[in-house]
C-alpha positions in Angstrom: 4.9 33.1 -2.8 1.4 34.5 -4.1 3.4 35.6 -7.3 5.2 31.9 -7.9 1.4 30.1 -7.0 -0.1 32.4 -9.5 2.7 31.8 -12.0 2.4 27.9 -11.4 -1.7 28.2 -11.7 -1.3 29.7 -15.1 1.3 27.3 -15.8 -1.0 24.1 -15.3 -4.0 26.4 -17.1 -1.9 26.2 -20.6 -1.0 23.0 -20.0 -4.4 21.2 -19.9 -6.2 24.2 -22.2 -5.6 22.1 -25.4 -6.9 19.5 -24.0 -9.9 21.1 -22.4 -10.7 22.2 -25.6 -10.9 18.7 -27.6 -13.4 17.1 -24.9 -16.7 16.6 -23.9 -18.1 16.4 -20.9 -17.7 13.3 -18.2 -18.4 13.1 -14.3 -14.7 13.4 -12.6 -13.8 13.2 -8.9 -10.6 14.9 -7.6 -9.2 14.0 -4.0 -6.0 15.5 -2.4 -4.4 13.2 -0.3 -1.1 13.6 1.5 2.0 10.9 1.5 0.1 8.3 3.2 -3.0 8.4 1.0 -4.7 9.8 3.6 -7.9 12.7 2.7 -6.0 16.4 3.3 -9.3 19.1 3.2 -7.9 21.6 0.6 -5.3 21.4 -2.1 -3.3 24.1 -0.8 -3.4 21.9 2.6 -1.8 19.0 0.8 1.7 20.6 1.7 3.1 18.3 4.3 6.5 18.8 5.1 7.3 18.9 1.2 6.5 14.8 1.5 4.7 13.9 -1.7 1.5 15.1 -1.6 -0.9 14.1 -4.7 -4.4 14.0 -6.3 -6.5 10.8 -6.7 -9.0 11.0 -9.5 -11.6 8.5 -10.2 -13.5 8.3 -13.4 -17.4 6.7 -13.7 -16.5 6.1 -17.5 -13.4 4.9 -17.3 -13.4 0.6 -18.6 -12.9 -0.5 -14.9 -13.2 2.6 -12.8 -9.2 3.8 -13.1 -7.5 6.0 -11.5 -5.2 8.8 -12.3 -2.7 10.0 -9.6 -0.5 13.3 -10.1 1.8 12.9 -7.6 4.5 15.2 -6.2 7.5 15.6 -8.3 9.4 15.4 -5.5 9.2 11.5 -5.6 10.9 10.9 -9.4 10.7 7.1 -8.4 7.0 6.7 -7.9 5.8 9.5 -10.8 7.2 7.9 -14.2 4.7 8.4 -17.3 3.9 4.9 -18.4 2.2 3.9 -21.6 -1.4 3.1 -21.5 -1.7 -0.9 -20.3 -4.7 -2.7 -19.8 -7.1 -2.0 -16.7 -7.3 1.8 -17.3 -5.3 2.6 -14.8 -2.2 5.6 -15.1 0.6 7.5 -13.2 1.8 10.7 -14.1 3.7 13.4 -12.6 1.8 16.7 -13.8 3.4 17.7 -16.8 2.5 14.5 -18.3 -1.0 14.9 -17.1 -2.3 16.4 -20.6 -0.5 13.7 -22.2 -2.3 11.0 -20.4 -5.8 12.3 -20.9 -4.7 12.0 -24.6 -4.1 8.9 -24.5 -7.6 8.1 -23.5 -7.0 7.5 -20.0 -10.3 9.5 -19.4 -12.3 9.8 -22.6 -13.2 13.6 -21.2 -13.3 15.8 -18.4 -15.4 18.1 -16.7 -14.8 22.0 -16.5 -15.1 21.6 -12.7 -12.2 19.0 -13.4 -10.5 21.0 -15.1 -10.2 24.0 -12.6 -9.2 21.8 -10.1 -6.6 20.6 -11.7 -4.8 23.5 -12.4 -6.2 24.9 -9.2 -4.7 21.6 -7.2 -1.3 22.4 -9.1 -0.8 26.1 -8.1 -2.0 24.7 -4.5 1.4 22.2 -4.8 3.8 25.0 -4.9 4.8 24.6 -1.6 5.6 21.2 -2.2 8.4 22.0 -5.0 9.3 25.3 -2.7 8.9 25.3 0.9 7.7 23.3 3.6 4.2 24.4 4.7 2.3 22.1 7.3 -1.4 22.7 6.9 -2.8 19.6 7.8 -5.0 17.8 10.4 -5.1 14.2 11.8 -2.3 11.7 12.7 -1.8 10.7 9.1 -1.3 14.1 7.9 1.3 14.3 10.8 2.7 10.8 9.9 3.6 12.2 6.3 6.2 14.3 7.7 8.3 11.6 8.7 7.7 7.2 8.6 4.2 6.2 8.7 2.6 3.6 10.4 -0.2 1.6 9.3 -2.2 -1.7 10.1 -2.4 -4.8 8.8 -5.9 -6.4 9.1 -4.6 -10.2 10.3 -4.2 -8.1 14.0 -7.6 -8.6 14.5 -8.8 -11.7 12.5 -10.3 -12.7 15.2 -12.5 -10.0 15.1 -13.7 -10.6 11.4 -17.0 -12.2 10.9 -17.2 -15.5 8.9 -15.7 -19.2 9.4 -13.3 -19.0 6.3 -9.6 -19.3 6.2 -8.2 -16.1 8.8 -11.7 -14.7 9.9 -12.8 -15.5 13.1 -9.9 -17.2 14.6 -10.1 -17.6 18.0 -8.0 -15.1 20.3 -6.9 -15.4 23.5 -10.1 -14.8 24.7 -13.0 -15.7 22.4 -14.7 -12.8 21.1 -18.8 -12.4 21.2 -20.9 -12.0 18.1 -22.5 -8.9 18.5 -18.1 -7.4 18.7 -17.1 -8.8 15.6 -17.6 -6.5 12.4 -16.8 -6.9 8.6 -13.8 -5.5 6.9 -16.4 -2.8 5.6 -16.1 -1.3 9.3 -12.2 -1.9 9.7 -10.9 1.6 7.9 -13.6 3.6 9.9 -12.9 2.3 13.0 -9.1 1.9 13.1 -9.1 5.6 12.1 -11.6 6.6 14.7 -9.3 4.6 17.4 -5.5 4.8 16.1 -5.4 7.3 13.6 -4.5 4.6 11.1 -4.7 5.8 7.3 -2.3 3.1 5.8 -3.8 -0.5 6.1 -2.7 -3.9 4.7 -5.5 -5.7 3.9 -5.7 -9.5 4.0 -7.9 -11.2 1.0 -9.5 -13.8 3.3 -10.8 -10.7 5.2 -12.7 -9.7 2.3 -16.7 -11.1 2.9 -16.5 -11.1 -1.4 -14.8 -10.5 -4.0 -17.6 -9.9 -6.0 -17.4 -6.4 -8.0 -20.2 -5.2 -5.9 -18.8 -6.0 -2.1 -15.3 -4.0 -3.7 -17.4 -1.2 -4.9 -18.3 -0.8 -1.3 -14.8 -1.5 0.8 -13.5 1.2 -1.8 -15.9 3.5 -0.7 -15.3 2.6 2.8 -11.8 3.2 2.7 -12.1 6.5 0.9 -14.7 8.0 3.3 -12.7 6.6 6.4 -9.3 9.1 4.5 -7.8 5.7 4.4 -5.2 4.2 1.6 -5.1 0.4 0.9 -1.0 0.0 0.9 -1.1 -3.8 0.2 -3.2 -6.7 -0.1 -1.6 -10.2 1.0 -2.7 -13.1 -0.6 -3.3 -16.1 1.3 -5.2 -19.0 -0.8 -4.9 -22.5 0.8 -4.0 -25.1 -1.6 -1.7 -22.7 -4.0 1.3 -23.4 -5.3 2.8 -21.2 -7.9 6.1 -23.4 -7.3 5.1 -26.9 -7.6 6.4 -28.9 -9.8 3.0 -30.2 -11.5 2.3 -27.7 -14.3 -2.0 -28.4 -13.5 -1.1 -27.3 -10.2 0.9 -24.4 -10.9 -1.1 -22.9 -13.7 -4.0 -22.6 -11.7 -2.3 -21.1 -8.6 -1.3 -18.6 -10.9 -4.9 -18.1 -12.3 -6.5 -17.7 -8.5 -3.5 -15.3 -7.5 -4.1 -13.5 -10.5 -8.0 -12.9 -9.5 -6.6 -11.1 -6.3 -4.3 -9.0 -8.6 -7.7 -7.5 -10.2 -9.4 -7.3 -6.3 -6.0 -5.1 -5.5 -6.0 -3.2 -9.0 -9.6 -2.5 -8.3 -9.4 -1.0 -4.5 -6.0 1.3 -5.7 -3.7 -1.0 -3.8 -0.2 -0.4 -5.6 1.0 -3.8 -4.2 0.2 -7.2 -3.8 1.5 -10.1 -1.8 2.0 -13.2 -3.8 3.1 -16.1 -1.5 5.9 -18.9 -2.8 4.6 -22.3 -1.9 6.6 -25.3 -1.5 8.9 -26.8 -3.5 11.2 -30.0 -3.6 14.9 -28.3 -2.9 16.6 -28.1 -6.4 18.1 -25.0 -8.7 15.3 -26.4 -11.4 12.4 -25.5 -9.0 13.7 -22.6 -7.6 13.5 -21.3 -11.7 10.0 -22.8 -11.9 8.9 -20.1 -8.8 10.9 -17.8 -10.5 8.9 -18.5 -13.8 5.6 -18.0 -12.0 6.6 -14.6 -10.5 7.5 -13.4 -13.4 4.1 -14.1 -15.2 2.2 -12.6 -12.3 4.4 -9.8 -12.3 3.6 -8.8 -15.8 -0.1 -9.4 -15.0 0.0 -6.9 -11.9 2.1 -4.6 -13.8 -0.5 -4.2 -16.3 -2.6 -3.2 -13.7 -0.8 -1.0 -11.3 0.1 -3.7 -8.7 3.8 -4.2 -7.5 3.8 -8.2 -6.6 5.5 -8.4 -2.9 7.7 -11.2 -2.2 7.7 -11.6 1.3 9.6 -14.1 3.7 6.1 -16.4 4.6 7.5 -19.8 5.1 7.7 -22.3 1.6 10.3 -20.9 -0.1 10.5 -17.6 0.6 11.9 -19.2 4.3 15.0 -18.8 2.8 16.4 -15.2 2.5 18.9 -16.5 -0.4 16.0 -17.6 -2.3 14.1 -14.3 -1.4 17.3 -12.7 -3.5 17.1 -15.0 -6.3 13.0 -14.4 -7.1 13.9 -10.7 -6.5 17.0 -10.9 -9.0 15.1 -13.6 -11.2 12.1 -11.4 -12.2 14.1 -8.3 -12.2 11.2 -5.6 -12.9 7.6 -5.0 -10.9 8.8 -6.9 -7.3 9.9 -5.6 -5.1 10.2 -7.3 -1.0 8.0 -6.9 1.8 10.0 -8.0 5.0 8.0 -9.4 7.7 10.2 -8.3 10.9 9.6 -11.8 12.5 9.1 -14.6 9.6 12.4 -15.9 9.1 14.0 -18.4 11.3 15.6 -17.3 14.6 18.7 -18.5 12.9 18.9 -16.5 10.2 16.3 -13.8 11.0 18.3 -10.2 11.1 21.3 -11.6 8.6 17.9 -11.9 6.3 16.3 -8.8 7.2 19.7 -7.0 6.2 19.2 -9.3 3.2 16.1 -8.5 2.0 15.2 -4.5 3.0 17.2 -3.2 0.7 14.3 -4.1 -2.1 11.3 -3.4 0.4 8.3 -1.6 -0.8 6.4 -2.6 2.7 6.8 -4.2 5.8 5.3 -6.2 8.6 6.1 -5.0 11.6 5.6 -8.6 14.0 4.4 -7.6 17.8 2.9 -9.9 20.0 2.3 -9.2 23.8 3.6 -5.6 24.9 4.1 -4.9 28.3 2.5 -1.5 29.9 6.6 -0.1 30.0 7.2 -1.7 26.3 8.5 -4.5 26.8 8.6 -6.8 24.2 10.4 -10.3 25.0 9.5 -12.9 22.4 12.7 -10.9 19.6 13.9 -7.5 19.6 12.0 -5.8 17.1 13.3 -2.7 17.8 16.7 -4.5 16.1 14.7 -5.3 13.3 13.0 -2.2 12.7 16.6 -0.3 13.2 17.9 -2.5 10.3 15.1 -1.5 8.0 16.1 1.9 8.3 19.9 1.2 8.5 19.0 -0.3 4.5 17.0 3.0 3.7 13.6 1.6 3.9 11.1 4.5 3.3 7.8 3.0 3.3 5.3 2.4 5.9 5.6 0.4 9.2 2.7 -1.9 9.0 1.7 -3.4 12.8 1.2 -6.7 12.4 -0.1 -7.6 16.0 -0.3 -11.4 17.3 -0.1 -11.5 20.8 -1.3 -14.3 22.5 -2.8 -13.3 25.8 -3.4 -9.6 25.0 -6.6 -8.4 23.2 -5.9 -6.4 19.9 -7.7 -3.4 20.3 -5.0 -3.2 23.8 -2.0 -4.8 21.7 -2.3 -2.8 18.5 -2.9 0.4 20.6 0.5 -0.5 22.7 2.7 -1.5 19.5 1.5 1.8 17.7 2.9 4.0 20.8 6.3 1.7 21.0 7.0 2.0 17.1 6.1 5.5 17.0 8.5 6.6 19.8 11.2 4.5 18.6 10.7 6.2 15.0 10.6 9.8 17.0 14.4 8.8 18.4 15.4 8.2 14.6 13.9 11.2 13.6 15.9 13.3 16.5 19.0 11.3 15.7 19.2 12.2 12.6 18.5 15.9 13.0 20.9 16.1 15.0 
């Protein structure tokens, strides 16, 4: 194993030498993170059950602060080289990493960069190799088989603020001095649950102003968090009506929330439907309008998410027909409750199959797990049944139960019911 790391080290060392050689100097951050995005102390640690381990760097010169992720070669789908787009952002698997720096992803790097680079590479062996485990914390543990995250509306009550989804009243109203600003929620959902996957809502965010995002970024990367999505609630939007004046500018305001997403390193985005008057003409006008904002996320990074939240994305057939519409940069995001009871798990089995994320829907869990309002433990079994491989995002509304009780309970119940999977299938 020494001899293959070694052989690997020197591999990376000739690789990014000719470009080492053409640059000057710039300030360059390298972070290893495991599957989940979570912070793994140590390259060589980032080995997590061979699950797609990768490094995060973050440039101070780069036009709007991109990123460039190496990530585990093991995961062909997610590490495709793509040309230089707008925003300064960039994936590449590692052999494409000299490539990318040439095409002025980063106008230099460091020699401290550089070493860890090829140092972060030979640490990867056991990725492409073997199995080593060398990490700590629940995420790191998580990587090994489904992860499950949080998505922030669980505890909109909790958020400060009057605006659309903050500060809602729960089933028991919540006093000022417990409430706390999305700024805390990585930290302390960490501390409690062990969460390193969160969903972020953008009427949780106190700002969007460049300056409040340069510190939620922050906050998420010091709490070893990763920002798996960011849901896009704006009242009054309508990217399917059928007045263009309308529709334009929905596009315009969803498209601010692209940047806000780009910006944090979210690598999707939830772009709701709106309402539309039934007809196969309006159905292409929603169609038309995800296909602009797709093109706009692509450019920056950002999947758009499609996910069955009422309008006309109530309808799993019409779900299909966006999806199959736009084609290329959507993908689904099933919410495990969302459709009508009617329809609900013929639409999930509809609908996974494309799924980049999902909503798991819990509301009040009993102390033996019960959970009576619709078996989500159906709903979760047909996400895997369709070969769903992304994270299980608790999306807690309970109506008698507090949050920080609810979200505790659901992330137990999920994670057992992922355990018998797990067995099942080892067996």
């Amino acid at each position: 194993m020494k001899a293959a790391r070694f052989v690997l080290f020197l591999s990376c060392f000739l690789l990014v030498l000719p470009v080492f050689a053409q640059v000057d100097t710039a300030r360059i951050i390298g972070t290893f993170r495991d599957a989940s995005g979570a912070v793994v102390p140590g390259a060589a640690q980032a080995a997590v059950q061979g699950q797609g381990a990768f490094l995060s760097w973050r440039a101070a010169d780069c036009a709007d602060e991109g990123r460039l992720d190496l990530h585990n070669l093991r995961n062909p789908e997610i590490v495709q080289p793509k040309e230089p787009g707008e925003g300064g952002h960039k994936d590449c698997p590692c052999q494409a990493v000299a490539e990318c720096w040439r095409n002025k992803v980063f106008a230099s790097i460091t020699r401290r960069g550089f070493l860890e680079t090829a140092l972060a590479c030979a640490g990867a062996i056991p990725l492409i190799g073997s199995s080593t485990a060398g990490a700590a914390a629940p995420a790191a543990s998580q990587a090994a088989g489904p992860v499950i995250g949080l998505v922030s509306w669980s505890f909109r009550a909790y958020f400060r603020g009057d605006g659309p989804g903050r500060g809602r009243p729960g089933p028991v109203p919540i006093a000022a001095e417990k409430k706390f600003d999305l700024l805390d929620f990585p930290g302390l959902m960490k501390q409690r649950y062990g969460f390193t996957v969160l969903d972020l809502v953008n009427n949780h965010f106190a700002s969007a102003d460049p300056a409040y995002i340069e510190k939620l970024t922050t906050a998420i990367a010091k709490a070893g968090c990763r920002v798996w999505n960011v849901k896009i609630d704006l009242p009054g939007a309508n990217i399917s009506a059928a007045g263009q004046e309308l529709r334009k500018e929905s596009i315009r305001r969803n498209r601010e929330w692209l940047d806000v997403a780009s910006r944090i390193g979210s690598p999707h985005a939830r772009v709701n439907s709106g309402q539309f008057t039934p007809g196969a003409e309006y159905i292409q006008l929603t169609i038309d309008s995800y296909q602009e904002l797709a093109e706009y996320a692509g450019r920056r990074n950002v999947k758009v998410v499609v996910e069955n939240h009422g309008g006309v994305t109530a309808s799993p057939d019409a779900v299909l027909q966006i999806i199959q519409g736009v084609k290329e940069n959507i993908a689904t995001g099933p919410d495990t409750h969302n459709f009508n009871e009617a329809v609900l798990f013929e639409g999930l089995r509809k609908i996974f199959p494309y799924a980049v994320t999902c909503d798991v829907k819990t509301m009040d869990i009993a102390q033996d797990g019960g959970h009576k309002e619709y078996d989500v433990h159906r709903a979760v079994a047909m996400g895997l049944e369709a070969g769903y491989k992304g994270p299980w995002n608790i999306e807690f509304v309970g109506r008698t139960q507090d949050p920080f009780e609810g979200v505790g309970r659901a992330r137990d119940l999920l994670a057992k019911w992922l355990a018998e999977v797990k067995r099942a299938n080892r067996g």
